[in-house]
NUKOLTOR-855235 format. One record per residue (C-alpha): residue in one letter; x, y, z; residue number from 1. Coordinates in pm, 1 decimal, decimal comma, padded with zeros to 6 digits. Layout:
REM NUKOLTOR-855235
> margu / east / north / up / guvex
> a / X / Y / Z / NUM
...
REM end
This chain:
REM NUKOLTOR-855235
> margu / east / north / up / guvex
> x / 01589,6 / 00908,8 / 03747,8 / 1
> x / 01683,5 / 01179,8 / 03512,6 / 2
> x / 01509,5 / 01403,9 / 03341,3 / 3
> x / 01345,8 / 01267,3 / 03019,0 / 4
> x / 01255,7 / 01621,9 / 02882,5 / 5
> x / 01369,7 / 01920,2 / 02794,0 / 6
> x / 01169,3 / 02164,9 / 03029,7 / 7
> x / 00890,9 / 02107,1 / 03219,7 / 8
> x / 00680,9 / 02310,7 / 02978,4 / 9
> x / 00787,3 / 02050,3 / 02718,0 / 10
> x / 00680,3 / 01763,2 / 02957,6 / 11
> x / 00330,8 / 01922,2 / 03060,1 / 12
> x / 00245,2 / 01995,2 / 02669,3 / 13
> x / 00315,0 / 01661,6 / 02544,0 / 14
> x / 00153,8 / 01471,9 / 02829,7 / 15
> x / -00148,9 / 01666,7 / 02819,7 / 16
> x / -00143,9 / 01590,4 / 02422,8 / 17
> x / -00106,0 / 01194,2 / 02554,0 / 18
> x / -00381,4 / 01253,7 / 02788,6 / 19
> x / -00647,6 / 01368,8 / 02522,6 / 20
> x / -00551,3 / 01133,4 / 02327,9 / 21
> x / -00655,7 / 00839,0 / 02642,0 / 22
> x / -00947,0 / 01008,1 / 02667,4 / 23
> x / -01072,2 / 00903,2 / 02360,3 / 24
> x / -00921,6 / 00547,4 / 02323,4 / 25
> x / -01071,8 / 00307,5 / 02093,3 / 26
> x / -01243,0 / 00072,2 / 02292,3 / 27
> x / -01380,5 / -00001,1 / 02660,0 / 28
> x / -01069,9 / 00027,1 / 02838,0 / 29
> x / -00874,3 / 00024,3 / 03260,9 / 30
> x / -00609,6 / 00269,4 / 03280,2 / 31
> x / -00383,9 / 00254,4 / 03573,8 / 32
> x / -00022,2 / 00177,0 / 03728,9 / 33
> x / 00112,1 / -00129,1 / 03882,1 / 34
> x / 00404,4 / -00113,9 / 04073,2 / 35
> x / 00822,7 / -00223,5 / 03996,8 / 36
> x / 01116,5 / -00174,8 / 04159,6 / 37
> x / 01177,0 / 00052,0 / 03858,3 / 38
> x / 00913,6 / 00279,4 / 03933,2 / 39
> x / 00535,8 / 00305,8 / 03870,7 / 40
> x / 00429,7 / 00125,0 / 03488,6 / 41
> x / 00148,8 / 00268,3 / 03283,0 / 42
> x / -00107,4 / 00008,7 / 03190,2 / 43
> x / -00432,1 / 00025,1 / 02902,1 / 44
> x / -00634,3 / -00265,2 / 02939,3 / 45
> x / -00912,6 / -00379,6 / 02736,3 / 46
> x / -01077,8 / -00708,1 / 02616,4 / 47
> x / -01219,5 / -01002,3 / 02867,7 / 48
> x / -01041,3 / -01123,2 / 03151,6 / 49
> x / -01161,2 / -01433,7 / 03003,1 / 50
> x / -00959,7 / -01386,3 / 02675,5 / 51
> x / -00572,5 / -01466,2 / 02668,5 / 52
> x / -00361,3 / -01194,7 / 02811,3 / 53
> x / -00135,6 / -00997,9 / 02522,3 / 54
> x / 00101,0 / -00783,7 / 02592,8 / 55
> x / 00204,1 / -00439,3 / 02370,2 / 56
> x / 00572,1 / -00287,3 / 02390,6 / 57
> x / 00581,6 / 00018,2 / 02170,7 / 58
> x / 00918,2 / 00176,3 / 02060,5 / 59
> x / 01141,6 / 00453,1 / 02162,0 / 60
> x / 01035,7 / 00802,1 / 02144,4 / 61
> x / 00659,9 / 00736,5 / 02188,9 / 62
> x / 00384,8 / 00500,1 / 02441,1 / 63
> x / 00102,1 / 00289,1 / 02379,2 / 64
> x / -00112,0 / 00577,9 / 02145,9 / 65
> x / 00122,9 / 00334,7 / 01864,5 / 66
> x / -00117,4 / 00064,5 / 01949,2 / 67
> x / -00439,9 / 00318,8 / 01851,8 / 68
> x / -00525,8 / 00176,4 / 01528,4 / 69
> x / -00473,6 / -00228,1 / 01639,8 / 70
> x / -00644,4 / -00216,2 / 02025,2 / 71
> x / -00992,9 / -00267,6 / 01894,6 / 72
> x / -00959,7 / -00548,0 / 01677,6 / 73
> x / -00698,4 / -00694,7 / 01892,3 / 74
> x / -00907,9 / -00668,2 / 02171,0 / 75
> x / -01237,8 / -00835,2 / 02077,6 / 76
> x / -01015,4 / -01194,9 / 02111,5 / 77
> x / -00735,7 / -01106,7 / 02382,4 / 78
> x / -00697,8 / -00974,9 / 02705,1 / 79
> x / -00489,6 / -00675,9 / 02615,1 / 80
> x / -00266,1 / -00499,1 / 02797,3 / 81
> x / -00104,1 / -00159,1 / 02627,8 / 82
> x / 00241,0 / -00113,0 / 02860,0 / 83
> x / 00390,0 / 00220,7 / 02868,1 / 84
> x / 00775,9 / 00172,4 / 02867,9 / 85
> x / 00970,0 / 00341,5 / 03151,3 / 86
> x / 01178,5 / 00611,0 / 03061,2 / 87
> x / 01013,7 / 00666,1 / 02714,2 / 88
> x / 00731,0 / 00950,3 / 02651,0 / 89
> x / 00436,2 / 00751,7 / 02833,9 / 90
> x / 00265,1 / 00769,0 / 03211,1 / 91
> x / 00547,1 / 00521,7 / 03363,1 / 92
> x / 00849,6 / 00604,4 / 03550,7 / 93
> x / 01106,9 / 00800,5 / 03402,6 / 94
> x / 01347,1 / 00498,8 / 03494,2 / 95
> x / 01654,3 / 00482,8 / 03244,4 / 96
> x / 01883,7 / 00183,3 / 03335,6 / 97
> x / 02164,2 / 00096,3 / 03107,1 / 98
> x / 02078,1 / -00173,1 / 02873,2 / 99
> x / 02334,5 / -00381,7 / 02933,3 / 100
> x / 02239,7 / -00411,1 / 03344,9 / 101
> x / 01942,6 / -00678,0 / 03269,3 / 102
> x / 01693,7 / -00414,8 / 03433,6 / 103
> x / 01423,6 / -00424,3 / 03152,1 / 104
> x / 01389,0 / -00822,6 / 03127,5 / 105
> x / 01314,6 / -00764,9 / 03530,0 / 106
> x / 01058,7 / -00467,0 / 03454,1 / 107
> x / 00877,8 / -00633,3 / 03242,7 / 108
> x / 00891,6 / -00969,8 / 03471,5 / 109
> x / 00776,4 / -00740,5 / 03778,9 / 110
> x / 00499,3 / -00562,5 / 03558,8 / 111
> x / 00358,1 / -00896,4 / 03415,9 / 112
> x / 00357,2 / -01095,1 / 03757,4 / 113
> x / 00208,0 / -00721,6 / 03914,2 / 114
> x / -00066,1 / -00798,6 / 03625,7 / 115
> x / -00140,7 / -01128,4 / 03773,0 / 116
> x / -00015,6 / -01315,4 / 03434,3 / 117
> x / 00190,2 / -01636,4 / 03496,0 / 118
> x / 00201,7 / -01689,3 / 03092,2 / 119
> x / 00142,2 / -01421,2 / 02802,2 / 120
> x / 00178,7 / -01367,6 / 02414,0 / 121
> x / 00367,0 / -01071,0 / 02311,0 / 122
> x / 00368,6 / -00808,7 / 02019,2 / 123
> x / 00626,8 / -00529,9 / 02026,0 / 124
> x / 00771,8 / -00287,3 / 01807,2 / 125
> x / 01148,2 / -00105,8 / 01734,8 / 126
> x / 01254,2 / -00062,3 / 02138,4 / 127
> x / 00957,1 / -00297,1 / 02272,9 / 128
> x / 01074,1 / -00527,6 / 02017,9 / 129
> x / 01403,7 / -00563,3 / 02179,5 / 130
> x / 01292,3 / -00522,9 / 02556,6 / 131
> x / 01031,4 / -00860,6 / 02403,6 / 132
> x / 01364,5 / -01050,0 / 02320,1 / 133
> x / 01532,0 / -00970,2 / 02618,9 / 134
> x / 01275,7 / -01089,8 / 02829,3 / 135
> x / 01130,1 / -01397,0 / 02602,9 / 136
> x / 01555,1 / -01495,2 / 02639,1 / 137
> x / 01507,7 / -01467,1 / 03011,0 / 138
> x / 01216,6 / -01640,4 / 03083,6 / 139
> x / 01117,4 / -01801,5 / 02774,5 / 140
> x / 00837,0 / -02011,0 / 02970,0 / 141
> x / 00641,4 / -01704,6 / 03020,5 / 142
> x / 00621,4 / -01620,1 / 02673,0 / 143
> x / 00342,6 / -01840,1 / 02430,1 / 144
> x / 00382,9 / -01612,6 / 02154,7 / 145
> x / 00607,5 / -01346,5 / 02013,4 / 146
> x / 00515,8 / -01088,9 / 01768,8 / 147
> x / 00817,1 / -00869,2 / 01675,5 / 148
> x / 00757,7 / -00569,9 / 01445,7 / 149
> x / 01080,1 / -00403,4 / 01349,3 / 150
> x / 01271,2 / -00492,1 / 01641,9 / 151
> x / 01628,9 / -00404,2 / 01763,0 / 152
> x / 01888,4 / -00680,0 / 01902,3 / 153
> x / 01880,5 / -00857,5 / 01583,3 / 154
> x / 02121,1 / -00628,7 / 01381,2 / 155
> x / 02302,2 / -00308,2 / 01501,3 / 156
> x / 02131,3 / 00028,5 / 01429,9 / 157
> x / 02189,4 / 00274,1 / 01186,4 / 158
> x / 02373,0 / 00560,4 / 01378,8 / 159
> x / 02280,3 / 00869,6 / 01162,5 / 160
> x / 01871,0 / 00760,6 / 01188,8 / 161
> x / 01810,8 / 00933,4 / 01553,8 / 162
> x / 01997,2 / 01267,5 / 01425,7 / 163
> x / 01841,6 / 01282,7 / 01164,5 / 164
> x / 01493,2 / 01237,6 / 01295,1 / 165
> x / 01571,4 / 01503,3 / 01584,5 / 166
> x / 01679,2 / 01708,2 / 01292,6 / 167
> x / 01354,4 / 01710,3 / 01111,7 / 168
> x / 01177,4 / 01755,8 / 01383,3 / 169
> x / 01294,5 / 02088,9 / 01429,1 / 170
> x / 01150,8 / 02178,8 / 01082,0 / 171
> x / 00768,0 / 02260,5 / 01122,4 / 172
> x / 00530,7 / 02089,8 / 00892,7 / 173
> x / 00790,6 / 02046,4 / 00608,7 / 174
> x / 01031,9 / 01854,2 / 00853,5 / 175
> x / 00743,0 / 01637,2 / 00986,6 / 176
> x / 00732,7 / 01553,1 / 00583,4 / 177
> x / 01070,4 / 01439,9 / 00611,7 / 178
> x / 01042,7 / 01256,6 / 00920,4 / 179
> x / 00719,9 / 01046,8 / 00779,1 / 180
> x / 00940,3 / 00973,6 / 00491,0 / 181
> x / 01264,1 / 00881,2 / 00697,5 / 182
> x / 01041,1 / 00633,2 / 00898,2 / 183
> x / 00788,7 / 00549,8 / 00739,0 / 184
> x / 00949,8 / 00457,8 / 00340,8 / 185
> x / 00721,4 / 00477,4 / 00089,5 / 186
> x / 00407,2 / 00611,5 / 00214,4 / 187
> x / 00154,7 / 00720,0 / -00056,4 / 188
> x / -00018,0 / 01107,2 / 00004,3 / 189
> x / -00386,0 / 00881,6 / 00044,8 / 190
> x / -00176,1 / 00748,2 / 00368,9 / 191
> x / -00063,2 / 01083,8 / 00472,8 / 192
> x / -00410,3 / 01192,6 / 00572,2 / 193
> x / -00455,8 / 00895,5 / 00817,3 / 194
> x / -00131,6 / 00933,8 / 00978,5 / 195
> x / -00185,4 / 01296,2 / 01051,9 / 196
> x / -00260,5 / 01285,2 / 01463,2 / 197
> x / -00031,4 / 01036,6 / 01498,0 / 198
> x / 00238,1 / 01254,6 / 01303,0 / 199
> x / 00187,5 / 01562,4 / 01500,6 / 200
> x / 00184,0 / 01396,8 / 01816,8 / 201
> x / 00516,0 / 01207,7 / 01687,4 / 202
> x / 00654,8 / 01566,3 / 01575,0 / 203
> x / 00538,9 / 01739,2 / 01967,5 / 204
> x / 00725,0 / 01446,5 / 02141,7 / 205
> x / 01062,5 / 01513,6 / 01947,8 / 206
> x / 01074,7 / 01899,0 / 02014,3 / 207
> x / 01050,7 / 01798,2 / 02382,2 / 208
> x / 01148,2 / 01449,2 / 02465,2 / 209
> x / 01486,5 / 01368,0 / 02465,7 / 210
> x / 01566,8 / 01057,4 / 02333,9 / 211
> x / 01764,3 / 00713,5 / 02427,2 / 212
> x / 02116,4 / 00801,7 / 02259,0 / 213
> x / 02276,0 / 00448,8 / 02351,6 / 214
> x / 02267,0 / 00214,2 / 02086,2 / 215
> x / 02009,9 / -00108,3 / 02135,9 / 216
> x / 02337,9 / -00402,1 / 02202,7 / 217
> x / 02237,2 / -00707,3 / 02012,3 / 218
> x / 02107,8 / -01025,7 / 02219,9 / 219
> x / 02398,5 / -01305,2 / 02238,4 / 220
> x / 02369,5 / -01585,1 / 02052,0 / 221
> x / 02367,5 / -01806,1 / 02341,1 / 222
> x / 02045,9 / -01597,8 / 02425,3 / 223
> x / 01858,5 / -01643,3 / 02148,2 / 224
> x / 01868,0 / -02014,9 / 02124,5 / 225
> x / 01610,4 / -02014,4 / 02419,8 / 226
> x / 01374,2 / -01883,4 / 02126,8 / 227
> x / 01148,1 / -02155,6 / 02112,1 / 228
> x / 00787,9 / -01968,9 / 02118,1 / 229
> x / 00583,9 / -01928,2 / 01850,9 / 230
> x / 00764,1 / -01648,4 / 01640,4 / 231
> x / 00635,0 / -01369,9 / 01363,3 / 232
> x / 00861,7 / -01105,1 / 01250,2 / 233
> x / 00738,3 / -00813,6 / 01028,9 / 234
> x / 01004,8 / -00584,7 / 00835,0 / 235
> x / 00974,4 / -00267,5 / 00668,2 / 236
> x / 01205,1 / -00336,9 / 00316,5 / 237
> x / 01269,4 / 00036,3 / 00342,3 / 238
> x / 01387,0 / 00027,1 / 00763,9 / 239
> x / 01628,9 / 00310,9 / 00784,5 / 240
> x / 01673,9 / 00237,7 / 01161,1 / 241
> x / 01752,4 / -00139,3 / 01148,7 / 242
> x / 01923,2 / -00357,8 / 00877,1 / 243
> x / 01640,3 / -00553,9 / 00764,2 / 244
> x / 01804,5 / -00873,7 / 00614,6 / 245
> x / 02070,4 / -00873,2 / 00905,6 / 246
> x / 01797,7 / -00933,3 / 01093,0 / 247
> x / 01637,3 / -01181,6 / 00941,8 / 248
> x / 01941,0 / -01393,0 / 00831,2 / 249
> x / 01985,9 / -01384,8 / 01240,8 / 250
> x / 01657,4 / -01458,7 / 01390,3 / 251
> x / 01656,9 / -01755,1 / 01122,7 / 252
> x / 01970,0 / -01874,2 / 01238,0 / 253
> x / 01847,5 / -01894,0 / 01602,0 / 254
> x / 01455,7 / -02005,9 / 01604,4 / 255
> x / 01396,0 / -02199,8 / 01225,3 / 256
> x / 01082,6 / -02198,3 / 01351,3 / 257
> x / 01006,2 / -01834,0 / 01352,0 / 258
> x / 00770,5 / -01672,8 / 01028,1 / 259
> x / 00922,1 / -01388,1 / 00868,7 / 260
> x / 00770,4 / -01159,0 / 00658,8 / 261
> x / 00941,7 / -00828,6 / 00455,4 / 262
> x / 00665,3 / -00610,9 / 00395,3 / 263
> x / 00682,0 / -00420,5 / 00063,0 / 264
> x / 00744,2 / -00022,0 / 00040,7 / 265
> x / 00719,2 / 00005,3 / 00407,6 / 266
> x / 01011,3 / 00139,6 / 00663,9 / 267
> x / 01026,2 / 00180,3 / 01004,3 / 268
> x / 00708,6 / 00275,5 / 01108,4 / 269
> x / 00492,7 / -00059,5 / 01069,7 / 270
> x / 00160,5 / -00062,2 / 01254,3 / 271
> x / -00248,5 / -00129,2 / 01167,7 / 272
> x / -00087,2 / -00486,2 / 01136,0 / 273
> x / -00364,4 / -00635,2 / 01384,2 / 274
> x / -00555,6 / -00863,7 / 01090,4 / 275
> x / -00203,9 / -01011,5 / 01020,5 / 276
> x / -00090,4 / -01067,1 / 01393,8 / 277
> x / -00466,4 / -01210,6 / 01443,5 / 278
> x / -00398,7 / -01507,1 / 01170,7 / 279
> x / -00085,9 / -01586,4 / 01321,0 / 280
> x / -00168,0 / -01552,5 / 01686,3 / 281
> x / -00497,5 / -01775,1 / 01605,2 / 282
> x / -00488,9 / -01945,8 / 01237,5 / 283
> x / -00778,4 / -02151,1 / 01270,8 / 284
> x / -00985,0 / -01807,5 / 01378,7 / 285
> x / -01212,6 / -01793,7 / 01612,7 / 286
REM end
């Protein structure tokens, strides 16, 4: 394990921030750790045991406060289980295995069969996204649905997006302007207001997390054929990080059965999606 941050000050201040921030969650919720051979995992549960279980993989750079605005609604139908990826800025290990070693398809298999799930659906985002395809191509039997927002293994990154972000970051409250912008396209200033927590937080974590600088490698071909879930893939039209229609043209080449959608004026950052991953996870309602 390295280290994720760049002081200990750094770590302390932007854990504490993550800690307030748990405090207050949403809705009725568990929080503790189940145990990989990676290291301890970070867990928010909420909903009925009696509910489907559904999994949440945020992206880089951040942990499960991405899922603040979706876990209530999400929750009043699924089991739901907010996963704090190791090595990112979360509660769970500080675990960084190359992605190319297989490690995070096991992680995630260790941290589902630790939550005593033998099937689940899935909805991650950016980094999550990816870690979802990895493991969905790995065991596809565990996986009823998939819910990809944004993710990465589809299409290669961008290079100058993480620089550039790190950049801004640097900048005060102008630079977090800049940052919103770079991820999030188009946002209009009635947004900006909403996204203000979230966009400090964002803007903390950056000064003192240091980031993944390998690039996300793109899952085979051979890979993606066992895609045979239930897909739904949200893009931002405006993603600086990932090549949208590269994407798309590739996830359509590999699972026809998948539902894409290209959501309008949006970039990087896509979340409050939980109506429109609701209809899809359960189109008859409930």
């Amino acid at each position: 394990m390295g280290n994720i941050y760049k002081s200990e000050v750094g770590k302390q201040e932007v854990l504490g921030q993550y800690r307030k921030i748990l405090a207050s969650w949403p809705v009725e919720n568990h929080q503790y750790e189940v145990e990989t051979s990676l290291g301890p995992t970070f867990v928010i549960e909420s909903g009925s045991k009696d509910n489907p279980p559904l999994i949440l993989l945020h992206g880089s750079v951040s942990n499960s406060f991405t899922w603040y605005g979706d876990v209530v609604s999400l929750s009043k139908t699924y089991n739901v289980f907010a996963i704090d990826i190791i090595g990112e800025a979360g509660l769970s290990a500080a675990s960084r295995p190359s992605y190319e070693s297989g490690a995070y398809a096991l992680w995630l298999n260790e941290t589902i069969n630790a939550l005593r799930l033998s099937t689940c659906s899935i909805v991650a985002m950016s980094l999550g996204g990816w870690m979802a395809l990895s493991f969905a191509t790995t065991y596809p039997d565990k996986v009823d649905n998939l819910v990809l927002l944004c993710p990465g293994g589809l299409a290669h990154e961008k290079a100058s997006f993480l620089w550039k972000a790190i950049f801004f970051s640097l900048l005060g409250k102008w630079g977090q302007l800049q940052t919103l912008k770079l991820v999030g396209g188009k946002i209009s200033s009635s947004s900006l207001s909403g996204l203000g927590e979230g966009l400090t937080f964002a803007s903390l974590t950056f000064k003192y997390f240091k980031p993944r600088t390998a690039k996300m490698p793109l899952i085979s071909d051979q890979s993606l054929y066992q895609l045979t879930m239930p897909i739904l893939m949200l893009f931002g039209d405006s993603d600086q990080l990932i090549p949208a229609s590269k994407s798309i043209k590739r996830l359509k080449q590999f699972a026809q059965q998948a539902r894409i959608e290209l959501l309008p004026d949006t970039g990087h950052l896509i979340v409050n999606q939980a109506d429109r991953i609701l209809k899809f996870l359960n189109p008859q309602g409930s």
